[in-house]
Each structure stands twice: as C-alpha cells, then as structure tokens.
C-alpha positions as CSV (number, residue, x, y, z in Angstrom):
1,X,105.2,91.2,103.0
2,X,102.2,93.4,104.3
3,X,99.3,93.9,102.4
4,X,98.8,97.5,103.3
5,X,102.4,98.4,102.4
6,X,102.0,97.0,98.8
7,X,98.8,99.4,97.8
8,X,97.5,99.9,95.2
9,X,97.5,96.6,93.4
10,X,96.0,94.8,91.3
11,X,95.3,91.0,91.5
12,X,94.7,88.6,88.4
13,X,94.5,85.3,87.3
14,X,98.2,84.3,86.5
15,X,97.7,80.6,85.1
16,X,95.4,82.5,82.2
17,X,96.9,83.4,79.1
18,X,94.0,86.2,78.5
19,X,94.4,87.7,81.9
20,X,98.1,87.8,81.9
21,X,98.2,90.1,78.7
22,X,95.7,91.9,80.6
23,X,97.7,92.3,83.3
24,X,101.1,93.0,81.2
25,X,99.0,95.9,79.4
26,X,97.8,97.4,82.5
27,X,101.5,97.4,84.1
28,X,102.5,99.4,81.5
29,X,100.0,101.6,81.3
30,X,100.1,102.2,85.4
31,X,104.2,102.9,84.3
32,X,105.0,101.5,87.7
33,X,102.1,103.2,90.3
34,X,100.6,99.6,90.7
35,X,101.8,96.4,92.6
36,X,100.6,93.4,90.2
37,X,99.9,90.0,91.7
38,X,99.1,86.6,90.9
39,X,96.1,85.0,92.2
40,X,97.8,81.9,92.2
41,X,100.8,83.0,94.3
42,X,101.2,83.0,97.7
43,X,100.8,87.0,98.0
44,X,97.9,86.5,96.1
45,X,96.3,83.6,98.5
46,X,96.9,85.2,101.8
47,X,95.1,88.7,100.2
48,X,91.9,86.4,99.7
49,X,91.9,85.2,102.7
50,X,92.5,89.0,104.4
51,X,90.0,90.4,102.5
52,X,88.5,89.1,99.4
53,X,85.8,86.6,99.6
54,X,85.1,83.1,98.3
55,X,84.5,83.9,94.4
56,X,87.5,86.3,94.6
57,X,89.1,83.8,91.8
58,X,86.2,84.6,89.5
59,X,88.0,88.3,88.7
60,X,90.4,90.5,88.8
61,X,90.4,93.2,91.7
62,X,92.0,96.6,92.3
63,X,92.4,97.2,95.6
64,X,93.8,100.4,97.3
65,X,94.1,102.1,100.9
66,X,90.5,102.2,101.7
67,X,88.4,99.4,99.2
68,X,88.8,96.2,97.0
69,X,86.6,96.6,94.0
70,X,86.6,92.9,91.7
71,X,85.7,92.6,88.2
72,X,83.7,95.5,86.5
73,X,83.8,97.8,89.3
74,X,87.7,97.4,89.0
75,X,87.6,99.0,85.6
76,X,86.9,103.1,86.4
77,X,89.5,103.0,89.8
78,X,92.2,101.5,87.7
79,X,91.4,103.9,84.9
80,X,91.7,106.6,87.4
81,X,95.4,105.4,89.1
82,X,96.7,105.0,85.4
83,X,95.7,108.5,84.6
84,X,96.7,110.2,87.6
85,X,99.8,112.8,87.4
86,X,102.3,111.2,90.4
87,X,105.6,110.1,90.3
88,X,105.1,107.3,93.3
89,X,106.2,103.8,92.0
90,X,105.8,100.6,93.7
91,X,108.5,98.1,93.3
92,X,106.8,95.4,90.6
93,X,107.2,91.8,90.7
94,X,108.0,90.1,87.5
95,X,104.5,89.1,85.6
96,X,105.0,85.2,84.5
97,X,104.0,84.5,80.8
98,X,103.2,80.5,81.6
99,X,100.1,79.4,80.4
100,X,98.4,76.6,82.3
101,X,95.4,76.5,80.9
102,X,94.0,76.1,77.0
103,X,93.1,79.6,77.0
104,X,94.8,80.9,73.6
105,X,91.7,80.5,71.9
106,X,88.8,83.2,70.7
107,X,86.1,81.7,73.1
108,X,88.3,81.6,75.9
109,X,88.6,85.4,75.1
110,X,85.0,85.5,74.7
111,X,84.6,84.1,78.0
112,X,86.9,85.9,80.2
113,X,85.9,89.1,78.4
114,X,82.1,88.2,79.6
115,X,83.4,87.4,82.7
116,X,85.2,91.1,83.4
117,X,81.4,92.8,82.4
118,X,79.3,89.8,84.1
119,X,81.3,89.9,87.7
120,X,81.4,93.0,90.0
121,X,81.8,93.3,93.6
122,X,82.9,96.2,96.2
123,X,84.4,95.1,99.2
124,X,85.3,97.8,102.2
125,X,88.6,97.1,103.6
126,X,88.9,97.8,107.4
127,X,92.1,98.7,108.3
128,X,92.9,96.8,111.8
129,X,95.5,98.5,114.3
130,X,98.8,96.5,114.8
C-alpha cells in the first residue's frame, strides 16, 4: 500500500491501552475522513522509516498531503479534518483493542496525557516523483 494514497491518517501507539481509546474516539469523530494506523504494524513501520524520524514512537502524528505534524502540533490539524464539511471517506482498518502494556492505570494516563502536551514536532513531507 502507498503512503500517499492512504492520506490523511493518523498514526498511534496500538500496544497502549490509553492511546487506543484515543484513537477509537478520534475514528469516530473523523466519521471515516481519516486512515488510522498502528505504530506497531507494518504500515505503520515503513511510514517511519519514509518520513518520520527516530522518536516518531514517542507520539501520535497526523499526517496529510503536504506535512506530518507529531504530538501537540497534531492536535489543531486533526481538529480541523474532523470538523471539515466533506463526504470523502478512506477505507479504515480495524483498530485492535489488545493491550500489551500495564497501561490501564491513572498514572499511565497521567503520563501519556503529559506526553501528548510535552512532545511536538513538524515534519515537511517531500513528495518524490515515481
């Protein structure tokens, strides 16, 4: 599968219990305009090594046609596709509910939600000609 034809999407942790309800409530909120992938799957692997860097793992990213923005500066674009009038839908792959890690606890909340405002990154994505 081609990255480019899967825009916009959004990547997140998918062996984190906090991050996959994340995740799930963002689906549903985008009602189908966004491409949800695992950062543990092997989608999600050959993104990071297109065009994320090495602390890609560290947050979630949005990424559409023309940037990949990670972590707090993922908030406003998602915001923005889940509030924008179009009736485009991506095809969705099914979000898994397995927990890996011991992450149904308040400080592992705590922690991922300090994560999302502590972590932030911009990353322009240059399209290259096939």
């Amino acid at each position: 599968m081609n990255f480019h034809d899967s825009l916009p999407l959004m990547i997140y942790d998918d062996k984190c219990y906090v991050c996959i309800k994340f995740a799930k409530l963002m689906n549903f909120l985008a009602k189908g305009k966004l491409r949800m992938i695992g950062h543990y799957t092997e989608f999600g692997g050959t993104i990071r090594e297109e065009i994320l860097e090495d602390d890609a793992l560290e947050m979630f990213w949005f990424i559409d046609k023309k940037t990949a923005y990670g972590g707090r500066a993922a908030i406003l674009p998602l915001i923005k596709l889940i509030l924008c009038k179009t009736n485009s839908k991506v095809s969705n792959l099914k979000i898994n509910d397995e927990c890996k890690q011991e992450c149904k606890t308040i400080k592992a909340l705590m922690k991922r939600t300090f994560s999302l405002f502590s972590n932030s990154k911009i990353i322009k994505i240059h399209r290259q000609k096939q």
